[in-house]
MDAnalysis code that builds the backbone (N, CA, C; Angstrom):
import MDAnalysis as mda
import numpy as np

u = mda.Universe.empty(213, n_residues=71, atom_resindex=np.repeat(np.arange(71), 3), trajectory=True)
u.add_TopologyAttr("name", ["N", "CA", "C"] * 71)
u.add_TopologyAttr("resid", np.arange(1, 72))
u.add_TopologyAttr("resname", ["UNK", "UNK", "UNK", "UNK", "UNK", "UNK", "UNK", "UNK", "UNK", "UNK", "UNK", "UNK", "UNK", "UNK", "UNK", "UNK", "UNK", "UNK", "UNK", "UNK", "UNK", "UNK", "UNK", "UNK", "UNK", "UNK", "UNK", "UNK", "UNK", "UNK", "UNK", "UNK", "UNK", "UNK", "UNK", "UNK", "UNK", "UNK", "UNK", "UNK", "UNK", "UNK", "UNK", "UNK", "UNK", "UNK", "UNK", "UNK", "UNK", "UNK", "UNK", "UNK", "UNK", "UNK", "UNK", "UNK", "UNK", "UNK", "UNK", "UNK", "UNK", "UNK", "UNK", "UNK", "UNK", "UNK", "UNK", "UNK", "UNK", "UNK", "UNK"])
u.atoms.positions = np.array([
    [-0.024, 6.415, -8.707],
    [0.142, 4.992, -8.805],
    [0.253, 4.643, -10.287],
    [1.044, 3.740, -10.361],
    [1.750, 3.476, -11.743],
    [1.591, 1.963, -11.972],
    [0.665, 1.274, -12.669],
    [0.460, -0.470, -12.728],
    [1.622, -0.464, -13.994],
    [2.512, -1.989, -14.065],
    [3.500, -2.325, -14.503],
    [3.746, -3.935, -14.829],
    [3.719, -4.590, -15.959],
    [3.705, -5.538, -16.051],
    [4.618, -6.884, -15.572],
    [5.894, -5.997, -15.952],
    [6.901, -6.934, -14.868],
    [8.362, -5.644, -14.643],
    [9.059, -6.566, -13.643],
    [10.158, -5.515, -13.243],
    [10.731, -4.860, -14.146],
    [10.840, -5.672, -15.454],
    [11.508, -4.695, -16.343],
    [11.035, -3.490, -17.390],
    [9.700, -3.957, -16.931],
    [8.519, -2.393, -17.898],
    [9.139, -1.105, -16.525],
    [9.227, -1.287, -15.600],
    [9.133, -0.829, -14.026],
    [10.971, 0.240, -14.552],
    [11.831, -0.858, -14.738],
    [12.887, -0.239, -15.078],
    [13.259, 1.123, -16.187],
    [12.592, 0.114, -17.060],
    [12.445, 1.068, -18.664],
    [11.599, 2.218, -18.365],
    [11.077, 2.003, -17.290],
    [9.965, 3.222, -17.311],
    [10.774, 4.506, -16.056],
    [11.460, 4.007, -15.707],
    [12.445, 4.804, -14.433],
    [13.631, 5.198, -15.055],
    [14.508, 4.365, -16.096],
    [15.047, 5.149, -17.087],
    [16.120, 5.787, -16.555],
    [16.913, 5.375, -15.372],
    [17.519, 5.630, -14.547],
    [17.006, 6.405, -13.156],
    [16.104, 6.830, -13.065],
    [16.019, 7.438, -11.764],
    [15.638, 6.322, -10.789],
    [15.544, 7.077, -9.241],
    [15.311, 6.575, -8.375],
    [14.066, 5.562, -8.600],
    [13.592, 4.564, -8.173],
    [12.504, 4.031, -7.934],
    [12.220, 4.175, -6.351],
    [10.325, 4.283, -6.302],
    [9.909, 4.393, -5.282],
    [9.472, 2.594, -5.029],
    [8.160, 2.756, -4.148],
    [8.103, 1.215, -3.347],
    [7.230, 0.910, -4.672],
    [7.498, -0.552, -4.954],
    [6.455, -1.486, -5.298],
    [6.341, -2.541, -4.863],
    [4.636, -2.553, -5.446],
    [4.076, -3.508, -4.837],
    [3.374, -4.674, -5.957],
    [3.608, -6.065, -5.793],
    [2.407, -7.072, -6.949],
    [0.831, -6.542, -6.886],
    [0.517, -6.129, -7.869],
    [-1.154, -6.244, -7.974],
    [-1.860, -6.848, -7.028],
    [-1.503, -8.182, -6.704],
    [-2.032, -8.822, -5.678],
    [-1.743, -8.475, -4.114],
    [-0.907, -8.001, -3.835],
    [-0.843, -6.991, -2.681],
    [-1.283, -5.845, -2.432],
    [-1.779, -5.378, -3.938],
    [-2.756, -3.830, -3.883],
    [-4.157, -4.405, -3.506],
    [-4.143, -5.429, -4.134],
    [-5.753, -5.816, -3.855],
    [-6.099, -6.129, -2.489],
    [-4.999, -6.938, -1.850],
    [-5.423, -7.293, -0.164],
    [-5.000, -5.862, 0.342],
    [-4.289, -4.850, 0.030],
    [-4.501, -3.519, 0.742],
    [-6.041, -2.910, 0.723],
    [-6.260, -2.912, -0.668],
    [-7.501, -1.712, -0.887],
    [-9.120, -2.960, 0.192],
    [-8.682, -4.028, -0.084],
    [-9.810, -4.490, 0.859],
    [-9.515, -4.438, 2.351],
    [-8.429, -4.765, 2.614],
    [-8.151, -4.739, 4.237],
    [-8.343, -3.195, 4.806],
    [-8.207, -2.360, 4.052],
    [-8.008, -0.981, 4.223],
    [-9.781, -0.554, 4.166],
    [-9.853, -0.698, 3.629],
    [-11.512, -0.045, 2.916],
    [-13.025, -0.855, 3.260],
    [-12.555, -2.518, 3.317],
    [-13.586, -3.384, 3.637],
    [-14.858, -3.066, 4.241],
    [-14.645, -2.255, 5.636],
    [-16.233, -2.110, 6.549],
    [-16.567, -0.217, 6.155],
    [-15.916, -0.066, 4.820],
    [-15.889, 1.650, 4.501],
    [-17.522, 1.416, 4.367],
    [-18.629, 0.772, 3.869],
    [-19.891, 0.707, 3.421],
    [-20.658, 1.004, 4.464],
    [-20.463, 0.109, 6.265],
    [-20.629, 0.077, 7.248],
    [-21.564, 1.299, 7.553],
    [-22.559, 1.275, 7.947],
    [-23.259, 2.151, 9.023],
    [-22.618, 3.326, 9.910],
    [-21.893, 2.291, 10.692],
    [-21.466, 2.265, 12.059],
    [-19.545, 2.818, 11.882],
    [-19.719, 2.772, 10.554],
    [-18.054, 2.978, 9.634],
    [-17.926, 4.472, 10.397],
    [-16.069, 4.158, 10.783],
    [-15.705, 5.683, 11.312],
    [-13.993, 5.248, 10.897],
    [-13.031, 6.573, 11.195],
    [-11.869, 6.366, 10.477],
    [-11.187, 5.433, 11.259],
    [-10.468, 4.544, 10.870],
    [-9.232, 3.906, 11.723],
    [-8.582, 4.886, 12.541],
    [-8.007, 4.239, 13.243],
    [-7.013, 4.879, 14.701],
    [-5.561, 4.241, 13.266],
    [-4.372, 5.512, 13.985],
    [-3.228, 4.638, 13.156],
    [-2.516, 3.303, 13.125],
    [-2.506, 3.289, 14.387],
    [-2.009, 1.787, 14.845],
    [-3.202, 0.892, 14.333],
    [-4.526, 1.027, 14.144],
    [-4.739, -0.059, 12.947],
    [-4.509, 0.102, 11.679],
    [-4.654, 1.000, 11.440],
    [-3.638, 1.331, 9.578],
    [-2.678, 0.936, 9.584],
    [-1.671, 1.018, 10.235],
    [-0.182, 0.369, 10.605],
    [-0.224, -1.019, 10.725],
    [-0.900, -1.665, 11.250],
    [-1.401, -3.223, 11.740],
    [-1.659, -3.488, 10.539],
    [-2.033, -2.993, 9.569],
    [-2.877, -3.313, 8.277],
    [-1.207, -3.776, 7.380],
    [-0.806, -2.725, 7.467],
    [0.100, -2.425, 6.545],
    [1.555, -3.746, 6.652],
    [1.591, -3.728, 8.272],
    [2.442, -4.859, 8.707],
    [1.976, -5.949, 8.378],
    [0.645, -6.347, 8.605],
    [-0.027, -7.809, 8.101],
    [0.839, -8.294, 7.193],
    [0.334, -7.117, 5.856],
    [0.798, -7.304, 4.213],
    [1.920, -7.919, 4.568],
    [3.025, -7.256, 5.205],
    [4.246, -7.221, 4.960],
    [5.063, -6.061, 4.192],
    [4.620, -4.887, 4.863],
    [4.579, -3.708, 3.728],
    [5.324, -3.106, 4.528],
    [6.657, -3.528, 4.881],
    [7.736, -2.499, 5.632],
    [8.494, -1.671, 5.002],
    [8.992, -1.253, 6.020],
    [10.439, 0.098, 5.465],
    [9.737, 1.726, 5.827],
    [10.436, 2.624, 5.342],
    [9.972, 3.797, 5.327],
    [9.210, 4.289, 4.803],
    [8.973, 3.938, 3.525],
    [7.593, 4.569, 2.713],
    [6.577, 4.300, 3.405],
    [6.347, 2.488, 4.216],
    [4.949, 2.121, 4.820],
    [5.051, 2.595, 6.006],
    [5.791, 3.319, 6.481],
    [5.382, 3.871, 8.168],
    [4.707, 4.985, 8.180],
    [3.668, 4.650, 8.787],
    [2.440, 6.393, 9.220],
    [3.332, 7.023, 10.082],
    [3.017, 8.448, 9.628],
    [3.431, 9.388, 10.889],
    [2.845, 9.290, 11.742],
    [3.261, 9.765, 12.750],
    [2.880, 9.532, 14.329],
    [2.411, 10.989, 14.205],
    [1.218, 11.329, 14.766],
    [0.515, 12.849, 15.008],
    [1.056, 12.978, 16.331],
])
């Protein structure tokens, strides 16, 4: 993971290659809590995928990079 100030640090820093997904800071932050939130929990056990996936759709975090594999 690579933090970036605006699209064009993002560019200069890719320098022609491909770019992968990004995301605003503020969409990392509602990930790492929606994702991690009840991790403290007692009773805490791993997500099933289809709620990781549910998570990810909430955001609005489509395309191919955000799709879990299916086991």
């Amino acid at each position: 993971m690579n933090l970036f100030r605006s699209e064009e640090h993002v560019d200069r820093w890719l320098d022609g290659r491909a770019p992968g997904a990004s995301i605003p800071v503020t969409t990392l932050s509602d990930l790492a809590h929606a994702w991690w939130d009840d991790r403290l929990s007692p009773q805490w056990a791993p997500h099933a995928r289809e709620h990781n996936q549910a998570v990810l759709d909430r955001l609005g975090l489509a395309g191919e990079f955000w799709r879990l594999p299916v086991a």
